[in-house]
C-alpha positions as CSV (number, residue, x, y, z in Angstrom):
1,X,9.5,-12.0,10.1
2,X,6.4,-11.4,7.6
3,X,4.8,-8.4,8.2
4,X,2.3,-8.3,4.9
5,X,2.2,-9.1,1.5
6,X,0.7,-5.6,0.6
7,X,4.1,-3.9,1.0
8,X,4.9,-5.6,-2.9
9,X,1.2,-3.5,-3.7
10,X,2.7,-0.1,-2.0
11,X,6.2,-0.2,-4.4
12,X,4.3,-0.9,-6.9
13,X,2.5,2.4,-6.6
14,X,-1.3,0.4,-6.2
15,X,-1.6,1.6,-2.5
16,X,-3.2,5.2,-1.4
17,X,-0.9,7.1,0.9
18,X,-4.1,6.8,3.7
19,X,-4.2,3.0,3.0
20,X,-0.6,3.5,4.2
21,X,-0.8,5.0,7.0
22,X,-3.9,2.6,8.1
23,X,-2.0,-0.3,7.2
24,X,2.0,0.5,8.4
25,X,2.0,3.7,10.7
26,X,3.0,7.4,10.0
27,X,6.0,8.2,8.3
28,X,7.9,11.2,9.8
29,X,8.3,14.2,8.2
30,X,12.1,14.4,7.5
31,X,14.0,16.2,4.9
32,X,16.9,16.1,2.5
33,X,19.1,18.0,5.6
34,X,17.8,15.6,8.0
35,X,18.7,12.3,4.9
36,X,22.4,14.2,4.9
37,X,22.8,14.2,8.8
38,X,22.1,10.8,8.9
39,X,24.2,10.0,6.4
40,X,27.2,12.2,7.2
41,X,30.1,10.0,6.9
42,X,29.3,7.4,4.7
43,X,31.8,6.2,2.0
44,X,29.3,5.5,-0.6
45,X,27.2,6.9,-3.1
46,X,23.8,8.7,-2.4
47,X,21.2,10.8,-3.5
48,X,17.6,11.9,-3.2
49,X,15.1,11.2,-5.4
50,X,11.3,11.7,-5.8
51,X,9.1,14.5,-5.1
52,X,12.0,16.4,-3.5
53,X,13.9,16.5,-6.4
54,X,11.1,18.8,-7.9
55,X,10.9,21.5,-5.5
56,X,14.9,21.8,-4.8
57,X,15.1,22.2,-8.9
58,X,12.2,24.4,-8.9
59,X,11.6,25.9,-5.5
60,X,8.1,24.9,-5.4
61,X,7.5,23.9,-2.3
62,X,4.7,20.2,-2.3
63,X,3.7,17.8,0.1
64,X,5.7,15.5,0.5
65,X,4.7,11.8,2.1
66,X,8.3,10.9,2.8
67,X,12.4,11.4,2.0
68,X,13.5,9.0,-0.9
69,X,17.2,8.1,-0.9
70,X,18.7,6.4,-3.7
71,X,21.9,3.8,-3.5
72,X,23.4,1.3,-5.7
73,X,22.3,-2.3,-4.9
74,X,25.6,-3.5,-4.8
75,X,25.7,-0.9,-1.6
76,X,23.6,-2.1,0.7
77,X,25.7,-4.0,2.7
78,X,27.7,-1.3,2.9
79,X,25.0,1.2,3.8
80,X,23.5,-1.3,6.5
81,X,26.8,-1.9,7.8
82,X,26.9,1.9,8.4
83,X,23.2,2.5,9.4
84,X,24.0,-0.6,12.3
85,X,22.9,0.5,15.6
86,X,22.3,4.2,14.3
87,X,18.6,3.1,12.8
88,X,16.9,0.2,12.2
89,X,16.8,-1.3,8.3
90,X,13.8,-3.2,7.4
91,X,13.7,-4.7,3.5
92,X,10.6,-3.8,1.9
93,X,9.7,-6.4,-1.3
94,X,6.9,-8.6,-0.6
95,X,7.1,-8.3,2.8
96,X,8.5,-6.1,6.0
97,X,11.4,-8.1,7.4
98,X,13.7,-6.4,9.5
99,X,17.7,-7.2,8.1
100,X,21.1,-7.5,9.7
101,X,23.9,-5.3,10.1
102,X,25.2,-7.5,6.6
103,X,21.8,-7.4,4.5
104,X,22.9,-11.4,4.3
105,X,19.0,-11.6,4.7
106,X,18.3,-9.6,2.1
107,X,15.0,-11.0,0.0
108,X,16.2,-11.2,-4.2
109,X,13.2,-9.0,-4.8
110,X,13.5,-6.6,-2.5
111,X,13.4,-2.8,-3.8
112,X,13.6,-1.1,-0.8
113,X,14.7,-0.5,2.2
114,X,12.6,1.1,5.4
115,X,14.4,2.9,7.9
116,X,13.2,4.1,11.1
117,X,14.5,4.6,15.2
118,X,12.0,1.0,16.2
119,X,8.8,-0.2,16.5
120,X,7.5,2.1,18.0
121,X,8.2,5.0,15.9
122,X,7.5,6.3,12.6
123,X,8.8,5.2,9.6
124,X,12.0,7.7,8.6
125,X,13.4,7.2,5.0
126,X,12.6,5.0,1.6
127,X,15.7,3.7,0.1
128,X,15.3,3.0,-3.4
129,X,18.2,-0.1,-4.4
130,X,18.6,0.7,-7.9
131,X,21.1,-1.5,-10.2
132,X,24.0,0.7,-11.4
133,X,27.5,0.5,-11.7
134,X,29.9,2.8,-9.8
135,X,29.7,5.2,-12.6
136,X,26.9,4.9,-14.4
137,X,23.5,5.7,-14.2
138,X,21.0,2.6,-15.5
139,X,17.1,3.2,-15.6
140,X,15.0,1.0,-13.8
141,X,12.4,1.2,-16.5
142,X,14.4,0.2,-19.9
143,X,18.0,-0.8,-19.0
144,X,19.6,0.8,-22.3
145,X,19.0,4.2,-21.2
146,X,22.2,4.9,-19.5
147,X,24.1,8.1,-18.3
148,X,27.0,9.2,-16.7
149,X,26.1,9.7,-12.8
150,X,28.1,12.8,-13.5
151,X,25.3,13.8,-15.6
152,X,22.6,12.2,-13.4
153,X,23.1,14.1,-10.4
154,X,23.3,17.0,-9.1
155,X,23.9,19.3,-5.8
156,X,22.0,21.5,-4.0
157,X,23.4,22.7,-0.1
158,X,25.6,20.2,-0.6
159,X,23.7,17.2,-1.0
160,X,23.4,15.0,-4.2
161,X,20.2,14.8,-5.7
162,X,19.0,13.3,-9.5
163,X,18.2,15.6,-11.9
164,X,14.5,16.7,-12.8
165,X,14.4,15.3,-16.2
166,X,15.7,12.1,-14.6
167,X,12.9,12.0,-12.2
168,X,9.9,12.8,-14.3
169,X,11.0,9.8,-16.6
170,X,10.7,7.9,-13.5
171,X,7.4,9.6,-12.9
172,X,6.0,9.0,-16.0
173,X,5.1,5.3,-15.1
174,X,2.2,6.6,-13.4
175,X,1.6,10.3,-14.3
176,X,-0.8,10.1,-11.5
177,X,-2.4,13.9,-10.7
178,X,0.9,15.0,-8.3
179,X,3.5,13.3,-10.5
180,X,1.6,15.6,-13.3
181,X,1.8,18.4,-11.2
182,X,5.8,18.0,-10.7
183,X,5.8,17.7,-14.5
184,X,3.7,21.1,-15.2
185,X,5.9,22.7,-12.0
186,X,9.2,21.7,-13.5
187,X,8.8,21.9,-17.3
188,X,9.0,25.7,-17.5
189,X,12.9,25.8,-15.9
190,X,14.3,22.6,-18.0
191,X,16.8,23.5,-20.3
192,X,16.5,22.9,-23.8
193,X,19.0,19.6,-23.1
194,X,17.1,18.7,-20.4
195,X,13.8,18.7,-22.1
196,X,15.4,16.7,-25.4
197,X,16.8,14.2,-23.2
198,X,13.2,13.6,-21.4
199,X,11.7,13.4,-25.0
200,X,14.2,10.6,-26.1
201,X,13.8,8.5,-23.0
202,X,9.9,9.1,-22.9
203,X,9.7,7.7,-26.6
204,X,12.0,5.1,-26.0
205,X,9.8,3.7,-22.8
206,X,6.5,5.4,-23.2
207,X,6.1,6.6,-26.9
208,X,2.1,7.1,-26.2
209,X,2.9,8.9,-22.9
210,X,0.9,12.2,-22.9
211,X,3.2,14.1,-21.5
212,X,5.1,14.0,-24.9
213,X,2.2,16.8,-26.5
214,X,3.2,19.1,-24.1
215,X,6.9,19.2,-24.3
């Protein structure tokens, strides 16, 4: 079932959050506790990601357009076996397709998954498929930069979520004015580790990126 093309533009952070809304409907306003309820019982790995990540590290509360969850790709079958008749799992990569209980319809660029109660609700949760092993961490924008997921995540209120420096790497694609905000928010508590580890990996994929000056 095609939807539109323009869900390819939205992952690829080319979309407006209004032009979102126009386009696919509201998206509720859930948080990390509501991700963990949801999720309470699944056997595999998950954490959040994105702009929640900077105000659990930093207490600084943002706006927030939606709840990112982040899984292994090799999980999702798992994850939509699990999610089956509890929500319904729509594959986000060139188009919105709604997928079985088995992800056996899974498109081979799809990114991410959309969760939400129906049709006729709001959109729930993003889940970002990214392509690591079951113990290590591999970034999506340069596949040698690599870390143990022991070293990748961490908890808050019992729920697994990446680290800061982790995300602001992730960020740094677009340093777009909120992504700088989380950067100037979250700077001032990074450890000294922390902020070595962010200048490393922003050389290695960004070694013009502005945010380098500052750190």
């Amino acid at each position: 079932m095609l939807v539109s093309h323009a869900s390819r533009a939205y992952h690829a952070n080319m979309m407006e959050h209004d032009e979102i809304l126009r386009l696919y409907g509201p998206w509720k306003p859930n948080t990390p506790a509501d991700a963990a309820l949801l999720l309470d019982g699944y056997p595999g790995r998950w954490w959040i990601a994105g702009g929640w990540v900077i105000e659990a590290f930093t207490g600084v509360s943002r706006i927030h357009g939606d709840v990112d969850i982040g899984i292994p790709r090799a999980d999702v079958a798992l994850l939509c076996s699990f999610l089956h008749q509890k929500i319904d799992v729509w594959a986000a990569g060139g188009s919105l397709t709604p997928i079985t209980a088995d992800s056996s319809d899974l498109p081979e660029d799809c990114e991410n998954l959309w969760l939400r109660a129906s049709g006729a609700d709001p959109w729930e949760y993003d889940v970002l498929l990214e392509n690591t092993d079951l113990s290590t961490w591999i970034c999506k924008r340069d596949a040698t930069i690599t870390r143990p997921f022991v070293d990748v995540l961490w908890q808050q209120d019992g729920v697994a979520f990446l680290r800061p420096e982790v995300q602001l790497l992730l960020k740094a694609k677009r340093a777009h004015p909120k992504d700088t905000s989380d950067f100037d928010t979250c700077l001032p508590a990074l450890d000294q580790g922390s902020r070595l580890w962010l200048v490393d990996a922003l050389r290695q994929v960004y070694p013009d990126h502005s945010w380098l000056r500052r750190i």
